[in-house]
C-alpha positions in Angstrom: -6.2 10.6 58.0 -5.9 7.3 57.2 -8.8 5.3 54.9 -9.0 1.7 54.1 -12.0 -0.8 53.6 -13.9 -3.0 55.7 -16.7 -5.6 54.6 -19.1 -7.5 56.0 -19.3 -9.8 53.3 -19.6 -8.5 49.4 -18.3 -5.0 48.8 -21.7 -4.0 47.9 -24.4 -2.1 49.5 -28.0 -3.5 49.1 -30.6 -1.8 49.8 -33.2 -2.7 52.1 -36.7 -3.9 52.7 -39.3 -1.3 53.9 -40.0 -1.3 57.8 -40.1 1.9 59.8 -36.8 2.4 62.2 -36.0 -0.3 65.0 -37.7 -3.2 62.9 -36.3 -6.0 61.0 -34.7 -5.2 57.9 -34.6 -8.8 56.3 -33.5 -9.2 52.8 -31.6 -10.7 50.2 -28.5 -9.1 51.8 -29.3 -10.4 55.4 -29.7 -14.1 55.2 -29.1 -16.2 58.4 -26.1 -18.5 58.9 -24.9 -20.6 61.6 -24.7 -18.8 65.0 -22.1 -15.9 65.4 -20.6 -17.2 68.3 -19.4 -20.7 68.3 -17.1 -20.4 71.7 -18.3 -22.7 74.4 -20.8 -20.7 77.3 -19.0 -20.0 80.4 -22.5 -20.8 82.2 -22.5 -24.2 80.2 -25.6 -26.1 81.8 -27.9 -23.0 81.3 -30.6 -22.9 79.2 -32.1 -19.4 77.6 -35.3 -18.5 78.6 -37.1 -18.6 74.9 -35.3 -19.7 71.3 -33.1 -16.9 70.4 -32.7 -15.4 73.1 -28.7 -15.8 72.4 -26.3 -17.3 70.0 -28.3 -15.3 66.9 -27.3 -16.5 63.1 -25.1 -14.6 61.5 -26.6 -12.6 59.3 -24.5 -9.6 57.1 -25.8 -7.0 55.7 -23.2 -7.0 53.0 -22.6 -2.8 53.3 -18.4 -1.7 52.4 -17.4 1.1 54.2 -14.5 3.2 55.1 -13.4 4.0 58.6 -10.8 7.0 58.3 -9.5 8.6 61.6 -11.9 11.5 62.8 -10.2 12.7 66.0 -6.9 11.7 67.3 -4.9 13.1 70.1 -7.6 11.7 73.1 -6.8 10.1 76.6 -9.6 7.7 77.4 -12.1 8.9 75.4 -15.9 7.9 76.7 -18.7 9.5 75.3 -20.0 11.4 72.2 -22.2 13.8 71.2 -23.0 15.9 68.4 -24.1 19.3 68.7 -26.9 20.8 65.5 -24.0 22.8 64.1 -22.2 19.6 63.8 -19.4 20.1 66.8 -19.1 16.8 68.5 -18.2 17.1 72.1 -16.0 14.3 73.7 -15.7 13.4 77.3 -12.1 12.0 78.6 -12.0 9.4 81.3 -9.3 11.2 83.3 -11.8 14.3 83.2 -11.6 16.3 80.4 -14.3 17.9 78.2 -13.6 18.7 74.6 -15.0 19.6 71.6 -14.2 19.4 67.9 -15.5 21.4 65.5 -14.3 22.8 61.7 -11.5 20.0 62.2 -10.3 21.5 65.3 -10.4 19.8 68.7 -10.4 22.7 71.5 -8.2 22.8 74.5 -10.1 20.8 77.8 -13.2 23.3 78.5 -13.5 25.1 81.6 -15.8 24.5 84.1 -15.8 20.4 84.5 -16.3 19.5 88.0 -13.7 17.0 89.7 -13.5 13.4 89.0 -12.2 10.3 90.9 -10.4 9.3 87.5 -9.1 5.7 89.3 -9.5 2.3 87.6 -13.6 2.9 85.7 -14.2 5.8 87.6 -13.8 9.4 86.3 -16.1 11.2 83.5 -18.2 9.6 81.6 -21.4 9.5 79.7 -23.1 13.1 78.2 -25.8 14.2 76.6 -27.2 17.3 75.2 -30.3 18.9 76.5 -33.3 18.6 73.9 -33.6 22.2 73.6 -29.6 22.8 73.3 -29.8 25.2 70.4 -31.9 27.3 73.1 -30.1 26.9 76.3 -26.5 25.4 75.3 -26.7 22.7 78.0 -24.8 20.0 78.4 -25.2 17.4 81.0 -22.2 15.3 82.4 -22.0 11.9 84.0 -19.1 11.3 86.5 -16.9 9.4 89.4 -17.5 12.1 92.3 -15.1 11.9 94.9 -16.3 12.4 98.2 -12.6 13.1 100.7 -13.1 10.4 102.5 -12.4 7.4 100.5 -15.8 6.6 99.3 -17.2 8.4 95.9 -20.2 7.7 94.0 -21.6 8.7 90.4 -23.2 11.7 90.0 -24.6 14.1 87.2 -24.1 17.9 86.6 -25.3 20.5 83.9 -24.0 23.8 82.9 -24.1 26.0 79.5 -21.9 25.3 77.1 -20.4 29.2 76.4 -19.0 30.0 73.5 -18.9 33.5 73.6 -15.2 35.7 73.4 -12.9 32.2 72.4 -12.2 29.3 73.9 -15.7 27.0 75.2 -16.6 26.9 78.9 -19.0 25.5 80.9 -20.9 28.1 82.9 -23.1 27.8 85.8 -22.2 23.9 86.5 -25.1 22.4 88.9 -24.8 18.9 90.7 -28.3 17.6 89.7 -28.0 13.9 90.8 -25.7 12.0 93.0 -26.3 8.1 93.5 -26.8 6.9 97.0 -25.2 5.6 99.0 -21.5 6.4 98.4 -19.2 3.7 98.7 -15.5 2.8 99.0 -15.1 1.2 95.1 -13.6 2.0 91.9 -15.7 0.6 89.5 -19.4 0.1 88.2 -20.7 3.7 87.5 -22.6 3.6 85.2 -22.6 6.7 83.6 -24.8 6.8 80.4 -27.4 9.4 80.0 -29.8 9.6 77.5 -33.0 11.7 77.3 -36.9 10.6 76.5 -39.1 12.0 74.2 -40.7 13.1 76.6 -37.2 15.2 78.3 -37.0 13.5 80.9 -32.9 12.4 81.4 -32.6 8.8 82.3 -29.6 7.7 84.3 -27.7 4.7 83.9 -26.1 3.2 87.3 -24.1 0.7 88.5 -23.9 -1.4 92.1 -20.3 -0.8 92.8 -19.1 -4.2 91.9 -18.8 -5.0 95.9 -20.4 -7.2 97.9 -21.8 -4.5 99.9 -23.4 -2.5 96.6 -24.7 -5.6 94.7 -26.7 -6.8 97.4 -28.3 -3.0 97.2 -29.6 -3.3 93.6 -32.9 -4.9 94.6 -33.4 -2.4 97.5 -35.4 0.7 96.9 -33.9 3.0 99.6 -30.5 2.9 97.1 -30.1 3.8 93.8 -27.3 1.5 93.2 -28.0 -1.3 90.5 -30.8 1.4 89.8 -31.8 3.3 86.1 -33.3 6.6 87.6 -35.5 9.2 85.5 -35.4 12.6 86.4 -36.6 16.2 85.2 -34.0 18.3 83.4 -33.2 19.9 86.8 -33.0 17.3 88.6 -36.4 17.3 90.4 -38.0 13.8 90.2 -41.2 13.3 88.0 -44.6 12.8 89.3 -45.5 9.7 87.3 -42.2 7.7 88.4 -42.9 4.3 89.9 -42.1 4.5 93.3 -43.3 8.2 93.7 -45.1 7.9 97.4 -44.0 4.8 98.8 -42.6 4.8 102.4 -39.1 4.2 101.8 -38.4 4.0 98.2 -36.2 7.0 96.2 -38.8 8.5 94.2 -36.1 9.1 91.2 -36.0 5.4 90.5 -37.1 3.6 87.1 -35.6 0.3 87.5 -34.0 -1.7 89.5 -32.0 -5.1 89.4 -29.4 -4.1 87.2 -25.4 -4.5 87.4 -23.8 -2.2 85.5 -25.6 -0.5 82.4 -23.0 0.9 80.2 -24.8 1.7 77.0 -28.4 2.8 76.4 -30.6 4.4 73.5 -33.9 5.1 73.0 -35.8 2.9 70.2 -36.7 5.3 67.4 -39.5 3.6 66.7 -41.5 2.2 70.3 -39.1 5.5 72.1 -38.5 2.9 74.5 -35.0 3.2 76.2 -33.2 -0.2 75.1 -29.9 -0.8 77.4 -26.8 -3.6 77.6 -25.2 -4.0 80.8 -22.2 -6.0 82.0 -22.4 -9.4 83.3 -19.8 -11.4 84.9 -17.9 -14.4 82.9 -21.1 -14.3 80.5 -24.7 -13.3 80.9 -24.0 -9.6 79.1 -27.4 -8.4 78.8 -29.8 -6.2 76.0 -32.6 -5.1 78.2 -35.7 -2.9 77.1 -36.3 -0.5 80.3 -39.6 -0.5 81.1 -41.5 1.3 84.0 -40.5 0.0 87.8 -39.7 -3.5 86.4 -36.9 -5.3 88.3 -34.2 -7.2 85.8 -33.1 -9.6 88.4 -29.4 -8.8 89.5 -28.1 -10.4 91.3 -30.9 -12.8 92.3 -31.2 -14.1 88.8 -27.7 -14.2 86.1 -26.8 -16.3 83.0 -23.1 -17.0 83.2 -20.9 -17.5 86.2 -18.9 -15.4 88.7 -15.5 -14.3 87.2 -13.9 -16.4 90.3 -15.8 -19.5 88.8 -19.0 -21.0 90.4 -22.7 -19.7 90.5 -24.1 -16.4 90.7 -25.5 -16.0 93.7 -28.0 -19.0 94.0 -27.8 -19.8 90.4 -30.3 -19.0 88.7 -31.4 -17.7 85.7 -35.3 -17.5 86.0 -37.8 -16.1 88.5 -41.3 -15.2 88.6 -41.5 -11.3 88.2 -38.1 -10.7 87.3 -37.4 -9.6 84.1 -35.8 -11.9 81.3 -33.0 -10.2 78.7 -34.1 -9.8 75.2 -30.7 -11.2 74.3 -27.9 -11.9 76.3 -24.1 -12.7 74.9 -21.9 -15.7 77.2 -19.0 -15.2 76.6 -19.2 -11.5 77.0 -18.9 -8.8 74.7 -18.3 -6.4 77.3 -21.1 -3.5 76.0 -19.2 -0.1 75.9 -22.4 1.9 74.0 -25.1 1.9 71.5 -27.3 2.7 69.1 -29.9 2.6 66.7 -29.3 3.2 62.8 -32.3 5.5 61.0 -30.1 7.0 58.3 -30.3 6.4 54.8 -26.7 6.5 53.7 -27.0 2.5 54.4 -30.5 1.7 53.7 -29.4 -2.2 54.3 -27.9 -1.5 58.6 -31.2 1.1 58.7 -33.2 -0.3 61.8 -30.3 -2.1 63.3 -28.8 -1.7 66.6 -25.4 -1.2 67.3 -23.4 -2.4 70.4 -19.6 -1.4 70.7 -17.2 -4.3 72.5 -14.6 -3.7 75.0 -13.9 -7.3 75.5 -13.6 -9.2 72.0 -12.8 -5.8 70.3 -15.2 -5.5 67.5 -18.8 -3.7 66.8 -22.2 -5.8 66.9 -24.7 -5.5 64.7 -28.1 -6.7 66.0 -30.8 -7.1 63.5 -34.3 -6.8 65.1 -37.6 -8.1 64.6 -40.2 -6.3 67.0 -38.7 -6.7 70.1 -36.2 -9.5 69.6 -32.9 -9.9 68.2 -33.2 -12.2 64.7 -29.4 -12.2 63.5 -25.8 -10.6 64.3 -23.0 -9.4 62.6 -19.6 -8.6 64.0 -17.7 -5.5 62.6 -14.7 -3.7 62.7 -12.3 -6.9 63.4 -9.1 -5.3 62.2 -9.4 -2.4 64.3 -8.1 -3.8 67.3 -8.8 -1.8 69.8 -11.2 -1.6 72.4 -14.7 0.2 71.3 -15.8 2.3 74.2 -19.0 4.3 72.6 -21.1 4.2 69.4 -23.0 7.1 68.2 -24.9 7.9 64.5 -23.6 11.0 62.9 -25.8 13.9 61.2 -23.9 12.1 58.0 -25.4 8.6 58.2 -21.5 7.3 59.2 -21.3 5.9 62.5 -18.4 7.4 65.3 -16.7 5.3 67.7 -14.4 6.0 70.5 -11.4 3.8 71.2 -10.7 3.5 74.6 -7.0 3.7 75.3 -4.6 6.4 76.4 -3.9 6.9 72.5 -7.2 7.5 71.9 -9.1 8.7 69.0 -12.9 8.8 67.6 -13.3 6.5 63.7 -15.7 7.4 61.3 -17.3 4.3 59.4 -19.2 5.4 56.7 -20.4 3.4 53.9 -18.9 3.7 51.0 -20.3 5.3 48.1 
C-alpha cells in the first residue's frame, strides 16, 4: 500500500472550536480567503439568490493526512458501506457486490439481481438496514432492465449470509421501482440513505430526456422525485402526498434532476443532498417535507448545448432555492458529514466528492449555510465517485474507473 502526504495548507492539525456536529467550526485554522473558485460562471448574467450562496472563501482547515490504498482490484466502484464489525461492502457499476473484510476482498456475492450496466446505469447506491447486526440486511440501488428497451431504477433488499463460506445475499425482494420506465441510460439516482426515524429515503433522477425531465414536477411519476419509504417498501402514513387523487404516495420531493449524493445532518437529522446540474447550477439542497426544488422550471447555469434552461430562470415563488450551488460544476459523486474526533479541526464539515474537476470539497457550515470551502485530494487525479466516514475517523473514497480502488485519508498523527 502506498502512503504519501497531502495538506491543506500547514502540516499541522489544529484543533477546533466547540459546536456540536454539522455547525461551523471557525477558528484560527479556518480563516476565509478570496473565493475558491475563480473560473468564470457558465450562467454569467445570473445572480445568486442571497450572499453566499456560491463562490464561498477559501477557508483550510490546515489538517495533514495520509491517503494509502485501502482496496484495489475494483471495476467501477459506486458505493460504500461499513458493516459494525468493520467489513465495508462495495457496490460495482457493472453489478457486482463485494465485501472486504480482515484485508480480504470476497469474490462478487451471490444473489445480486440484474443490472442494465450501460453508460450511468447499473448498480449503485447501498445502505445497511438500522438494525443490521439483527437482520443482516442490505439494501441495493440499481439500473433495472425491463426486455424491452426501457429500464428504470429500482431498489431491492436481501440478508447478507454469511454462514458455511463465501457471503450471499438471501431472500432478495424488489421493494421499489421508479415509475414510469423509460428508454435512457442515464440519471438514476441511486443513493439511499436511512432517517432516524428508519425510514429509507431514495434518491432519483428524471432520465436526462426530454420526456422524463418534463416529469419531475408531476406527481403521478417519481422521476425527478426523492421518495421515503418503510423498510419494506410500504409507503409511510405521514408522507406528503399520502391521499391525494393522483399523486404517488411514496414521494418526499420533487423538482430535482439527478441527486447523486445524500446524508443525513448529524445534528438537525435532516437529509442534506447535491444533485447534478447542467453546464453549472450543481446544487446542495436540504430535503425537506413535499417541497418542490424547482427542476427544470427554475436552474442556475445553462444547458450543456449552450442557451437557457428552460425559460431561464433561477427564482420562483414556492420553489425551493439551493443552500449553495457550484457554476462551473463539480459534478457531486457522494457525501458526508464529519463527527469524528481524529480531526477535531474538519469535525462538523461536510464533504462532497467530484467527478468533474477531480478533487474532494470541504464545505464549512454555519447553521444552514455554507461559510467557506476547501478543495482536497488534487494530486489524486482521479474521478471521486463516493465519500463515506470510517469507524476510524479517516474518510474512504471510491475512485470511479475500471482500475478502481477505495483511499483511505486519515489525518495524520
Amino acid at each position: 500500500m502506498k502512503s504519501f502526504l497531502l495538506t491543506a495548507g500547514a502540516a499541522v492539525l489544529l484543533a477546533a472550536c466547540g459546536g456540536p456536529p454539522g455547525q461551523a467550526q471557525t477558528n484560527p485554522a479556518q480563516q476565509a480567503g478570496a473565493p475558491v473558485e475563480t473560473r468564470p460562471p457558465n450562467g454569467k448574467d445570473q445572480k445568486p439568490a442571497f450572499a453566499g450562496q456560491t463562490r464561498a472563501p477559501e477557508m483550510k482547515a490546515n489538517v495533514a493526512v495520509d491517503v494509502t490504498d485501502y482496496v484495489t482490484g475494483l471495476q467501477r466502484p459506486w458505493g460504500l458501506a461499513f458493516t459494525p464489525d468493520g467489513g465495508l461492502l462495495i457496490t460495482e457499476r457493472p453489478g457486482r457486490l463485494r465485501l472486504f473484510k480482515d484485508g480480504k476482498l470476497s469474490e462478487p456475492i451471490a444473489g445480486v439481481p440484474a443490472v442494465d450496466a450501460r453508460d450511468q446505469g447499473g448498480l449503485l447506491g447501498l445502505a445497511i438496514d438500522p438494525q443490521f447486526a439483527k437482520n443482516g440486511l442490505v439494501y441495493l440501488a440499481y439500473a433495472e432492465p425491463k426486455g424491452d428497451g426501457t429500464n428504470n431504477a429500482a431498489v431491492a433488499r436481501g440478508r447478507l449470509a454469511m454462514e458455511g463460506g463465501a457471503p450471499r445475499l438471501e431472500s432478495v425482494t424488489v421493494i421499489y421501482r421508479q415509475t414510469p420506465p423509460m428508454a435512457s441510460t442515464k440519471h438514476f439516482g441511486g443513493r439511499l440513505v436511512f432517517g432516524r426515524d428508519g425510514k429509507l429515503y431514495v434518491t432519483g433522477g428524471e432520465r436526462s430526456i426530454t420526456e422524463g425531465r418534463m416529469q419531475a414536477q408531476n406527481l403521478d411519476a417519481t422521476l425527478g422525485k426523492i421518495v421515503r419509504i418503510n423498510a419494506d417498501g410500504s409507503i409511510p402514513k405521514d408522507n406528503p402526498f399520502v391521499g391525494r387523487a393522483g399523486a404517488k404516495p411514496e414521494i418526499w420531493t420533487l423538482g430535482h434532476r439527478n441527486v447523486l449524493g445524500a446524508a443525513i445532518n448529524p445534528t438537525t437529522g435532516e437529509l442534506w443532498e447535491v444533485e447534478h446540474g447542467t453546464r453549472g447550477g450543481d446544487e446542495l439542497n436540504i430535503v425537506r417535507k413535499g417541497k418542490d426544488y424547482g427542476w427544470p422550471t427554475i436552474a442556475y447555469g445553462i444547458e450543456y448545448a449552450g442557451g437557457p434552461i428552460t425559460g431561464g430562470i433561477t427564482q420562483k415563488a414556492g420553489m425551493e432555492q439551493p443552500i449553495y450551488y457550484w457554476d462551473p460544476v463539480i459534478a457531486p459523486g457522494g457525501m458526508a458529514f464529519y463527527t469524528s474526533d481524529a480531526a477535531p479541526a474538519w469535525k462538523g464539515s461536510l464533504f462532497v466528492s467530484g467527478l468533474g474537476p477531480k478533487y474532494l470539497s470541504r464545505l464549512t457550515l454555519k447553521g444552514d449555510r455554507v461559510v467557506g470551502e476547501e478543495r482536497l485530494l488534487t494530486d489524486v487525479g482521479e474521478r471521486l465517485r463516493d465519500v463515506v466516514q470510517g469507524p476510524d475517523g479517516a474518510l474512504y473514497l471510491a475512485t470511479d474507473s475500471d482500475k478502481g480502488r477505495v483511499i483511505r485519508v486519515a489525518p495524520r498523527k
